[in-house]
Every structure is written in C-alpha cells, then in structure tokens.
C-alpha positions in Angstrom: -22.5 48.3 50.9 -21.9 49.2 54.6 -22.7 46.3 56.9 -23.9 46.5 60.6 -23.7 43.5 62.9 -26.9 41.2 62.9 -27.5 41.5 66.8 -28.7 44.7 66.0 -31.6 43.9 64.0 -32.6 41.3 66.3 -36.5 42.8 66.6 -37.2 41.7 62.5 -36.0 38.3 63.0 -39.2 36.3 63.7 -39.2 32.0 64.6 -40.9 30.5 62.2 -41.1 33.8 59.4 -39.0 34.2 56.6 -35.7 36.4 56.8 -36.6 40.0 55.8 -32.6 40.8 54.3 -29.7 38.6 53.6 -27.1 37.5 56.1 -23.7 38.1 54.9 -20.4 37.8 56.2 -17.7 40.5 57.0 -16.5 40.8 53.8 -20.6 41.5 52.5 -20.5 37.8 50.8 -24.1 36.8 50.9 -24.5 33.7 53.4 -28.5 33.3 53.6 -31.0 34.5 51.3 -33.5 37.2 52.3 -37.1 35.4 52.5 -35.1 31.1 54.0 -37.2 30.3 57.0 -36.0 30.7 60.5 -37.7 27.0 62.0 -36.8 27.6 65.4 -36.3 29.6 68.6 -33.5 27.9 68.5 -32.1 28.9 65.2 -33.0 32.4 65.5 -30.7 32.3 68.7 -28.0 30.5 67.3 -28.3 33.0 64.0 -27.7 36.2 66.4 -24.7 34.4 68.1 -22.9 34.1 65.0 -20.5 37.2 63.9 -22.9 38.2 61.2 -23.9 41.0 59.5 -27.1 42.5 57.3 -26.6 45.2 54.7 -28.2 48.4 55.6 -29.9 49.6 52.5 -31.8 46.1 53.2 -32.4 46.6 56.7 -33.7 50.0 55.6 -36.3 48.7 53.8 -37.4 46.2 56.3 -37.8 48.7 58.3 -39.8 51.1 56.2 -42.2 47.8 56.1 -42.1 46.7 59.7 -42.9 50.5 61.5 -46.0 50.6 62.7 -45.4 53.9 65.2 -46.0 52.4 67.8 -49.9 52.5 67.6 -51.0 48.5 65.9 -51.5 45.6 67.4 -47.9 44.3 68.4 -47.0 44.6 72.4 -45.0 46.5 73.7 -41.8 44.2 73.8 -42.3 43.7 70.2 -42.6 47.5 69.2 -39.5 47.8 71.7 -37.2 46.0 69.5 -38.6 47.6 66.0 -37.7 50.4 68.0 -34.0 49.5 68.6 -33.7 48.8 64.6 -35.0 51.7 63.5 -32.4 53.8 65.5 -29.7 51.4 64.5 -30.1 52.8 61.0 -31.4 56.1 61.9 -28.8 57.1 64.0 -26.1 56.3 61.7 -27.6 58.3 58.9 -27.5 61.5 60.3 -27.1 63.3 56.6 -30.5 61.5 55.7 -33.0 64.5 54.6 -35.6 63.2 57.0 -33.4 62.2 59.7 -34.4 65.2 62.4 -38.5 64.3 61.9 -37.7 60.4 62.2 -35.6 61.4 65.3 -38.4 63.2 66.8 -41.0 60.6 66.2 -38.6 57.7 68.1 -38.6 60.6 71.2 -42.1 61.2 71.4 -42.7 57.2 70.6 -40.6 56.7 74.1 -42.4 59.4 75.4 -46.1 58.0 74.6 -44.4 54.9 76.5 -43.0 56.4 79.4 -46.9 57.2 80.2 -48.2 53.5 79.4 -45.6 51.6 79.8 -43.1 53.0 82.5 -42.5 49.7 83.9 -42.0 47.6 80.9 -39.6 50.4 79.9 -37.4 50.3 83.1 -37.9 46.2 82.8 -36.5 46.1 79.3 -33.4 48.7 80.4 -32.2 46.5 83.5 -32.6 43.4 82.0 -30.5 44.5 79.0 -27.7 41.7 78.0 -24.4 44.1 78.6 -22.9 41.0 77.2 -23.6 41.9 73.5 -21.4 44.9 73.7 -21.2 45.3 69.6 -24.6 47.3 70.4 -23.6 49.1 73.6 -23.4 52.6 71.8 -26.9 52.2 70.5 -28.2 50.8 73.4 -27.2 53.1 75.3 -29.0 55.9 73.9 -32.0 54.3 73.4 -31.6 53.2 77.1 -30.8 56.9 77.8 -33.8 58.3 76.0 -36.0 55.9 77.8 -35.3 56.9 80.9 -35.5 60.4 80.8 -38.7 60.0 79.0 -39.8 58.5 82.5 -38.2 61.3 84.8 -39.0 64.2 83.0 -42.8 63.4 82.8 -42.9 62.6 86.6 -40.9 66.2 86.8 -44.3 67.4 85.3 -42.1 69.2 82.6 -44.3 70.3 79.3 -44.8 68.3 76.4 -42.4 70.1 74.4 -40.0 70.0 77.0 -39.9 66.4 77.2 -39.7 65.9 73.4 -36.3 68.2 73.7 -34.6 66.0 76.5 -35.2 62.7 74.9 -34.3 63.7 71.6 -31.6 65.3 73.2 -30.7 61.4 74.7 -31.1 60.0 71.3 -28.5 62.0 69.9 -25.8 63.0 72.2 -23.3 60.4 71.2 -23.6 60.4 67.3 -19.9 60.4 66.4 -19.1 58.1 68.8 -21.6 55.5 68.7 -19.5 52.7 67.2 -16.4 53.7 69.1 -18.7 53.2 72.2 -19.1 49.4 71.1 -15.2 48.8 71.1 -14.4 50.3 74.0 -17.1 48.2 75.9 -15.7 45.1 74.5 -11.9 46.0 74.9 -12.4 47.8 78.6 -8.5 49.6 79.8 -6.8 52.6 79.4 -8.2 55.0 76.0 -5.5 55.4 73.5 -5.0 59.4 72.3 -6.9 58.9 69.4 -9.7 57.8 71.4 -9.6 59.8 74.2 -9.9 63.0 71.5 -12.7 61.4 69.7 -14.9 61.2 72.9 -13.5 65.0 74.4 -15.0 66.5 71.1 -17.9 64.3 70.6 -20.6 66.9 72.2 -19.2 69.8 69.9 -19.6 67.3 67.0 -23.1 66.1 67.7 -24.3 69.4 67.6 -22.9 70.5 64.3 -24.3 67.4 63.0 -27.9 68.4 64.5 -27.5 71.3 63.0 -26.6 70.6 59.5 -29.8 68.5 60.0 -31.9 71.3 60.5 -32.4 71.1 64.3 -33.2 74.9 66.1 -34.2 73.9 69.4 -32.2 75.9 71.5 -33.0 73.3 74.6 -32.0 70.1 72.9 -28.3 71.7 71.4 -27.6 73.1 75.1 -28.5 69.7 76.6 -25.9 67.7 74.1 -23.5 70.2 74.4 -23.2 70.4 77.9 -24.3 66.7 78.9 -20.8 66.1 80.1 -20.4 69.0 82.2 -20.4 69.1 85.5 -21.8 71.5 88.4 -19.6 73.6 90.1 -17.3 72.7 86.8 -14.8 70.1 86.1 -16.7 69.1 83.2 -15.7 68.9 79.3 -15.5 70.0 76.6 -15.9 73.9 77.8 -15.7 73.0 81.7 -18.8 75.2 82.0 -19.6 75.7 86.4 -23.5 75.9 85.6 -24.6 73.5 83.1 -28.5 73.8 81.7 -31.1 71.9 83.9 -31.9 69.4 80.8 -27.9 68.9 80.3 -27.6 67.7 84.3 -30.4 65.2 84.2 -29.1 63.7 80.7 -25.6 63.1 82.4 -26.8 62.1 85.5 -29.0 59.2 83.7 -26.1 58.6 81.3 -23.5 58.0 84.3 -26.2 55.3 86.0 -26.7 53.4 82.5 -23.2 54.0 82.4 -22.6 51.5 85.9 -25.4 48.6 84.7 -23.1 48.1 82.2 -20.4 45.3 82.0 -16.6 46.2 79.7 -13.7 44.8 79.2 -14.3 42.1 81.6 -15.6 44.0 84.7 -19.1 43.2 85.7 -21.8 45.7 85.5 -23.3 47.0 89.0 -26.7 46.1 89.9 -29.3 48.7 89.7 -29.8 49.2 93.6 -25.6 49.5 93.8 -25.7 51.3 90.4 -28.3 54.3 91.9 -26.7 54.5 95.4 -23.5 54.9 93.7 -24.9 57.7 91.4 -26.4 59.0 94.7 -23.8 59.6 96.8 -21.3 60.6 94.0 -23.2 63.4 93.0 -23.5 64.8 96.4 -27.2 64.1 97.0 -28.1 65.6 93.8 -31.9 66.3 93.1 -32.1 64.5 90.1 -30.3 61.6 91.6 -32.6 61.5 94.3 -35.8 61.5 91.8 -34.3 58.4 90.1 -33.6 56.8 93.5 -37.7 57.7 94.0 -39.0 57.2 90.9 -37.6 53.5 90.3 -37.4 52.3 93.6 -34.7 50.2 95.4 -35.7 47.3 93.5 -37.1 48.3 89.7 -38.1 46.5 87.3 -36.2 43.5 85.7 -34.2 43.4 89.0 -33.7 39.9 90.1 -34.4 39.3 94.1 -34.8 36.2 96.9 -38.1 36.6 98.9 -38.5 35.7 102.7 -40.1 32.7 101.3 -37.1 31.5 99.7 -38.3 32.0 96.1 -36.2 33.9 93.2 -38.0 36.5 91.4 -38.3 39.6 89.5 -39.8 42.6 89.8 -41.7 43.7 87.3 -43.7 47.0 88.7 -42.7 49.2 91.2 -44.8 49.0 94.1 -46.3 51.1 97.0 -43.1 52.1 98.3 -39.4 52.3 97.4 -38.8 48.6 98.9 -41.9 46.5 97.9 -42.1 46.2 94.2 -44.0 43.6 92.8 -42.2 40.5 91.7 -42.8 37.4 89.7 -41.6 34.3 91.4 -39.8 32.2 89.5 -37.6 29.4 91.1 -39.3 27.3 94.3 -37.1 27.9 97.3 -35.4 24.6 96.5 -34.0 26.4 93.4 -36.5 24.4 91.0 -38.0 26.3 87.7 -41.5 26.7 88.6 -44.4 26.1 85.6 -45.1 30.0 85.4 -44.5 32.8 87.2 -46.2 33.5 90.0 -46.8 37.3 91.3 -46.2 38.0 94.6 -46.8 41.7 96.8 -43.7 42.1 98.5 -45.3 44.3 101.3 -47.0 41.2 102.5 -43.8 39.6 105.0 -43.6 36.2 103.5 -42.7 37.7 100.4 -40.9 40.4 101.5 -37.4 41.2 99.5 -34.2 40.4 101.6 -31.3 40.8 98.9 -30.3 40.3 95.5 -29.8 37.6 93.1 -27.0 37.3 91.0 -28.2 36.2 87.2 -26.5 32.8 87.2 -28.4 31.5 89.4 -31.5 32.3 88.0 -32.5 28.3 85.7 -35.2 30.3 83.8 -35.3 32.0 80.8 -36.9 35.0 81.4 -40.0 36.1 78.9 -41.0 39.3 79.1 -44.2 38.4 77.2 -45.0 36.1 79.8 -44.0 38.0 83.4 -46.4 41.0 81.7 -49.2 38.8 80.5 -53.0 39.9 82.4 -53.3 36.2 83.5 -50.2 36.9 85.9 -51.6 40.0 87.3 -53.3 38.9 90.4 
C-alpha cells in the first residue's frame, strides 16, 4: 500500500457526494469508509486540513472513473483539479506501461486550455495556496506546464512543438518531486544528500523518460538542460548554449519558483516575482514575453482601485496595466454581495498598488468571479 497525502486528491472530494476511496492514517489504518458522505463545505475543508492520507491503487481507480479529458460538461475549475489528481498518481508511476501516452494527453489537455482558457489558467496558478507545501513538487509542475502551454502558443510555435515543451514541464522534476515538498516546508541550507539528489535530478528524469519509451529529441534536451544557464554557470553539464525550449522552461520555472512561500519566507507577488525574473536574467526575451503576455497585474492578483475597492483580476486587459478586476470589498473594507467587474482603464477604477491576502474578508470562488452573469 503506498499512501499520498489527501490534499492531493482534493478535485474528487465533492460536498454533499460520497467519498470515492478510504481515508486512512499514516500508518494506512483505514479511518473513513470509501462511499460516507461528505455533508458539508465545511467538512470537506476540515477533511483536507487533517494529516491524512488515501491509498493510491484506490485513488487510481477513482480516477480512471472521474476523467473525462477534458471535453464533458464540468467547468473548467472542476477539470483543473481532476487534472492535479491524475498527475499526482501519474507522475509518480513513471514505470507504468502507459505512463508516456497519459503524459502526453495531460500536455496537450493544458495545451487545448492555454487556447480557451488562458486566463482561468494564470488565475488558478497565482492564486495557488503555497501554504499547502506537501503538494508543492506537483504543483509545481503542473503550474510549470501551464504556463508554458500559454507562452509557447503566443510564440506561435507548432503544435508539435508545444506538446514537447509542456510535456517537457510535466516531467522535469520526476525524482525529485517529493523531496520538492520537504524542502518547501523545511526552507534553510540543503543537506549533502539533498543537494546531490537535486544536481542529478535532470540526468535522472531523462533516463526515466527513456525507459518509458520517450524519443523526442526536443523534450529530453529541454529536461536535461532546464537548469542550465546562458553564457554557462548552469548544472548538471554547465552547458554556455542551452536549447531554446530548455531556456523558457527554466525561466518559467525560476518565476513559479518566487510566488512560492518555504520554510517561513513569504512568496513574492506576481508583479515583484516577474520584475525580479526580468532584470535577473538581463532583459531576457523570454522574460520580457512573460512580462507582456501576463501583464503587470494577471490574473488571480489581488489589487486596491482608485475607488477604494479591493479586487481581483481576472482577465488581462487592453494593456499591460488595466486588467479587468472583480471588486470585492466596498472601500470601507465591507464584503460586498458579489463581485462586481470593473475596466481598470476607466480612472475611477484604475489600479494603484497591491493588496496583501489578509486583508482580503472574502473567500474567493473562482466559479463565481468567471461566471457570464459577471461579465459586464
């Protein structure tokens, strides 16, 4: 029985529906029944919260139930988080005989997005709890493949092309992806062991693709080199001229890198997080796309308006400075009954700064901030 923590198979867990597995504790001793009721909101919350854990070969076969590829009914934030617990078992089973197709299908699923959906996708990214960081190394490259699903198509680069970069995202970290999780949570100084374990995790991703079958000479390069560095510098061969594909998958791993909060130090803001990434990589022309492409102020990013309101954006507007937001909170800090969309390129709603979470007194619900009767 190998266990994986129950935050991670948060999209099967419905209010209201039956549980689809056991819940067990760490030692696999079977806590809930699969198929007892989940009443609440509130219960489902509470359930998550707890230290937890499902047994894979169950959450394997809720998953073979709940996939719809991406193409039924369920919205987008729903097929978001089937999404994040199929690669949680996926990615960890990368022996599995049909583990290379399944891979491929998740990339061109994020893909297929990235064309409907860009803004939901960069909404879901920067609103991401860093807080749960049990999940970080799977987040992180589901984060990862999401984004370059977005830059590479607005790079106009071919169908297959794109495929190779986001699988390429999906699968960079695979020896790593637990150690990830720890190291989030614990923060400091990488023991020896550690520090060995990430130098040699590239190398090691790519035998394991290749045991699985992979052959695409674009996607190997890419997770090979995706922590080299121009010029050189870079490990694990300090290569001076890494592939094109390899730059943009570091370059969108270092900015999810800075969202995220470890070991006690707070994650940087996506406008901070993109300058930084900006500037560090002297200007770079990937750097600058991302800076373009998601604005100064992209989705899921909490703002104050000229009015005094608190919102967030949820699509990226005419320009790099104007997105459009869903109020929120009333200037006098009050919760208002639903959100309320407002232009920021008119001046009365115009951004002018950032809002730290805590102050926001509203739940966010994605659901709700993209529903059509907010859209005007």
């Amino acid at each position: 029985m190998k266990l994986v923590p129950i935050q991670q198979v948060g999209g099967h867990i419905k209010a209201g529906a039956a549980l689809p597995f056991g819940v067990r504790d760490a030692e696999g001793k079977l806590l809930l029944a699969k198929g007892q009721m989940v009443p609440s909101e509130q219960m489902r919350e509470a359930l998550l919260n707890r230290g937890v854990f499902v047994d894979l070969d169950e959450l394997r076969d809720a998953s073979a139930r709940g996939s719809d590829g991406g193409t039924g009914a369920e919205d987008f934030f729903a097929r978001w988080e089937a999404l994040q617990t199929r690669l949680s078992v996926l990615l960890r089973s990368p022996q599995e005989p049909l583990f290379l197709p399944r891979v491929k299908e998740c990339a061109a699923q994020l893909i297929g997005w990235a064309e409907r959906f860009a803004d939901q996708l960069l909404f879901v990214v920067i609103q991401h709890d860093h807080n749960r960081h049990e999940v970080y190394g799977l987040a992180h490259l589901l984060h990862t493949g999401a984004i370059c699903a977005v830059l590479s198509r607005r790079l106009g680069w071919p169908l297959e092309r794109q495929k190779s970069l986001v699988g390429a995202a999906l699968t960079m970290n695979l020896s790593i992806i637990d150690l990830q999780g720890r190291l989030a949570s614990r923060g400091g100084k990488l023991l020896p062991p550690q520090r060995a374990a990430i130098n040699r995790h590239p190398d090691e991703a790519v035998a394991w693709l290749r045991n699985a079958g992979l052959d695409d000479a674009e996607w190997l390069a890419a997770v090979a080199q995706h922590h080299e560095q121009p010029g050189g510098g870079g490990y694990p061969q300090n290569l001076p001229d890494p592939c094109e594909a390899a730059q943009l998958l570091r370059l969108v791993d270092i900015f999810l890198a800075k969202l995220a909060s470890r070991g006690g130090r707070p994650g940087m803001a996506a406008p901070q997080a993109a300058k930084s990434l900006y500037t560090g990589s002297q200007g770079h022309s990937f750097a600058a796309l991302m800076v373009k492409e998601f604005g100064l102020y992209p989705p899921g990013t909490l703002v104050k308006l000229a009015s005094g309101e608190v919102a967030v954006a949820v699509r990226r507007g005419t320009s790099g400075n104007t997105p459009i937001v869903s109020a929120l909170m009333n200037r006098h800090g009050d919760a208002l009954g639903s959100p309320i969309r407002r232009d920021t390129a008119v001046p009365e709603h115009a951004v002018t700064g950032l809002v730290p979470a805590q102050v926001l007194r509203v739940k966010l619900s994605p659901h709700q901030l993209y529903d059509r009767r907010y859209e005007a």
